[in-house]
C-alpha positions in Angstrom: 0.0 0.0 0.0 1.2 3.5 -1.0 1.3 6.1 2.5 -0.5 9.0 2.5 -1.1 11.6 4.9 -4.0 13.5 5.4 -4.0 16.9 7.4 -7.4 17.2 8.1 -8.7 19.3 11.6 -12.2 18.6 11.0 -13.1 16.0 13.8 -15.6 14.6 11.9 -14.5 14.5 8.6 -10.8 13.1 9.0 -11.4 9.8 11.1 -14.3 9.0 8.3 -11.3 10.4 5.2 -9.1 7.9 7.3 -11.2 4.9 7.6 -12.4 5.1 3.9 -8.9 5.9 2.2 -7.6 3.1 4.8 -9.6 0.4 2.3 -6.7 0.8 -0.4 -4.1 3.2 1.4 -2.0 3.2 4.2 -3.5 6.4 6.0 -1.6 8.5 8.7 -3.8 11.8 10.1 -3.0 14.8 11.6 -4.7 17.8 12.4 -2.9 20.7 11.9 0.3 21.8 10.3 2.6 21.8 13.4 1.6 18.3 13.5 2.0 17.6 9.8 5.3 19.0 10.2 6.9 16.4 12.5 5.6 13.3 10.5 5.9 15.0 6.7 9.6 15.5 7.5 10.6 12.4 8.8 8.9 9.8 6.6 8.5 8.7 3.6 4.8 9.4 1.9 3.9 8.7 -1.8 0.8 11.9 -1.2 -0.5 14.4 0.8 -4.3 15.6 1.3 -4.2 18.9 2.9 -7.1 21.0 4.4 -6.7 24.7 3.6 -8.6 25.8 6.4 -6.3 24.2 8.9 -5.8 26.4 12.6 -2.5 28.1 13.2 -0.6 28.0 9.6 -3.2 27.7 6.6 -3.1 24.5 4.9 -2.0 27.4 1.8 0.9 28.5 3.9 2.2 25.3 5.0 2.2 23.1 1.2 4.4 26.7 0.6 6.7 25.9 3.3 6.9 22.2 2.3 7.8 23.3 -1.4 10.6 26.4 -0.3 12.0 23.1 1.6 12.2 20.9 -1.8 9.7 18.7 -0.7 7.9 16.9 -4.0 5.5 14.7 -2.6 2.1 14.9 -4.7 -0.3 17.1 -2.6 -4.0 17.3 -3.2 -5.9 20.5 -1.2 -9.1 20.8 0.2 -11.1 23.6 0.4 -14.9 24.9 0.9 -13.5 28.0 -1.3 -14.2 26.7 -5.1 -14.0 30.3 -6.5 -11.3 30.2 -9.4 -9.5 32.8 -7.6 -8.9 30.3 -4.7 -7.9 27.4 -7.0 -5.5 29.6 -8.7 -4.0 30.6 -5.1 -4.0 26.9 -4.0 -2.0 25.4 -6.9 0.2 28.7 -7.0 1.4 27.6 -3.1 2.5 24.3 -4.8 -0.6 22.1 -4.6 -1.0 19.6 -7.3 -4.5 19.5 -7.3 -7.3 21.0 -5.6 -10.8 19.2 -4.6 -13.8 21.3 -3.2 -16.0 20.2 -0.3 -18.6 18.6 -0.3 -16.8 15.4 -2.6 -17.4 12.0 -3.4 -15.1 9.5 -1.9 -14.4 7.4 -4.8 -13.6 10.9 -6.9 -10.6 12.2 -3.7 -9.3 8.0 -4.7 -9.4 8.6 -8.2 -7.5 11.9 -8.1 -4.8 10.3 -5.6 -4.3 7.4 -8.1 -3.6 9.8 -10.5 -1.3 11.6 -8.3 0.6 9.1 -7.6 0.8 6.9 -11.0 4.1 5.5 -11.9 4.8 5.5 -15.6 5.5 2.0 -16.5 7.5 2.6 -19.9 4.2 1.9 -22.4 3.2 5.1 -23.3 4.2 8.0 -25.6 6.7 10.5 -23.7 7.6 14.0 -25.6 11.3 16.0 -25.6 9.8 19.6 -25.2 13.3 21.5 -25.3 15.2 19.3 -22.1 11.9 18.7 -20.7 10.1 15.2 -20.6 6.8 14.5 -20.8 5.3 11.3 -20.1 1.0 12.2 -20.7 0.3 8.4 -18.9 2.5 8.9 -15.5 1.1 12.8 -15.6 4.5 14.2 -14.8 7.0 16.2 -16.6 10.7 15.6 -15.9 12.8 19.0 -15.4 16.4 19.6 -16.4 16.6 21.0 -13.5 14.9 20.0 -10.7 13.6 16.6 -11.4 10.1 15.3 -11.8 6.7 17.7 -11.3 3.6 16.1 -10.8 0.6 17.4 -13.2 -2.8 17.0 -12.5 -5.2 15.2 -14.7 -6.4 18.2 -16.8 -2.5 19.7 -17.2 -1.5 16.7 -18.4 -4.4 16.5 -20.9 -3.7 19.8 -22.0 -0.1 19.5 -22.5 -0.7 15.9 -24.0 -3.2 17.8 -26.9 -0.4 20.5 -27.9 2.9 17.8 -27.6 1.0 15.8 -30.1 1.0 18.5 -32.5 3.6 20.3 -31.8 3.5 22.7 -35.0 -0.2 23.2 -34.6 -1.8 26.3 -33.0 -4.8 25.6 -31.0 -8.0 27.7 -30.5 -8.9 28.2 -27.1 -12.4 26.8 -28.5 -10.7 23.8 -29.4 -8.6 23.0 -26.8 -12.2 23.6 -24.6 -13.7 21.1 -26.5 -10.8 19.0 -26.4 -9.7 18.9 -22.4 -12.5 20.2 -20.6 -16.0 19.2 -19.8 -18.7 20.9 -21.1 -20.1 23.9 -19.4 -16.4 25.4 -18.9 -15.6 28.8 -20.2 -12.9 30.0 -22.3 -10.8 31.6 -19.6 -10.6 28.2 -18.1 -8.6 27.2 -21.2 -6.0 30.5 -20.2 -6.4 29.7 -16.5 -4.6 25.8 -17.2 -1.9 27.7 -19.4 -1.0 29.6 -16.4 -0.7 26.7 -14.1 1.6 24.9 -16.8 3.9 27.3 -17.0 4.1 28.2 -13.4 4.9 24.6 -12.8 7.5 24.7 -15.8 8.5 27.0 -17.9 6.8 29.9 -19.1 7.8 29.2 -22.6 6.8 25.9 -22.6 3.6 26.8 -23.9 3.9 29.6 -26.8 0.5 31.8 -27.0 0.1 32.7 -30.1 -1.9 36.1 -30.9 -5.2 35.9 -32.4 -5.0 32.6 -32.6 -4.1 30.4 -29.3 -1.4 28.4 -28.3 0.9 25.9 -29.3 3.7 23.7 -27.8 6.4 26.2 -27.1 10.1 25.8 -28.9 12.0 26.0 -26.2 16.2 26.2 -27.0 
């Protein structure tokens, strides 16, 4: 079983996030980020579910620290705040994806299997200018820093524009394309964003007018 740790402060919520994540994980909870801080640091986990509305240091401030420390481990954030503005904050402190109270049980499992995916050698991987991308394991290896986890949707995205690496894309049909119906536009500009912050901010080359394409990085 793969170790995950959940910082959770909700008395409620975290012995029932524990007890159901215990069925195909190996679960360790805390419930705040002093505690989080004396277990994260001294063992090994494979992901981390964190609670943004933790008490002393937010669950926001804390994934920060963790990544300012060099710590890689996949994190996942919760949050009642599901405003786009939130998200945006969220991954920006170095989550890897972000999951909005109230959610399903077997959606938070599906998202840490993703998270947490080893890429076993069968599927496509991509050279984008000393960067490698592997769309199956949803990472992208740096040439600097080593691997950074994607979520689901980045990878998606990215896999759409390595494919086609001398195509431009319309923002209408990468929409059409990645996301699920009912999304706007901006959503399209708002993934771009979290690409490049994970990366490189010419790893994906907006092209005026048009869109984007895979950026041609030296």
């Amino acid at each position: 079983m793969l170790r995950v740790l959940v910082v959770e402060d909700d008395a409620r919520l975290g012995p029932i996030m524990r007890d159901v994540l215990a069925l195909d994980w190996q679960v360790e909870l805390v419930g705040s980020a002093e505690a989080a801080d004396a277990v994260a640091l001294t063992g090994h986990f494979d992901a981390m579910i964190v609670d943004r509305g933790l008490p002393g240091a937010s669950g926001e401030e804390w994934v920060r620290a963790l990544r300012r420390r060099r710590v890689q481990t996949p994190i996942l954030m919760l949050t009642a705040l599901g405003e786009l503005h939130d998200r945006v904050e969220g991954l920006d402190a170095g989550a890897n994806d972000y999951l909005v109270k109230p959610f399903e049980f077997a959606e938070l499992n599906a998202r840490l299997r993703a998270l947490t995916r080893r890429y076993d050698g069968t599927g496509p991987r991509y050279d984008i200018g000393g960067w490698e991308f592997s769309p199956e394991d949803q990472r992208i290896e740096s040439p600097y820093d080593g691997p950074v986890q994607l979520t689901g949707t980045e990878a998606a995205l990215l896999g759409v524009l390595a494919a086609e690496p001398g195509r431009v894309f319309s923002r209408e049909e990468l929409l059409a394309l990645v996301f699920t119906q009912g999304e706007r536009e901006t959503t399209v500009e708002t993934y771009v964003h979290y690409l490049r912050r994970k990366t490189d901010k010419d790893l994906i080359e907006t092209v005026r007018g048009r869109g984007y394409r895979l950026g041609r990085l030296a």
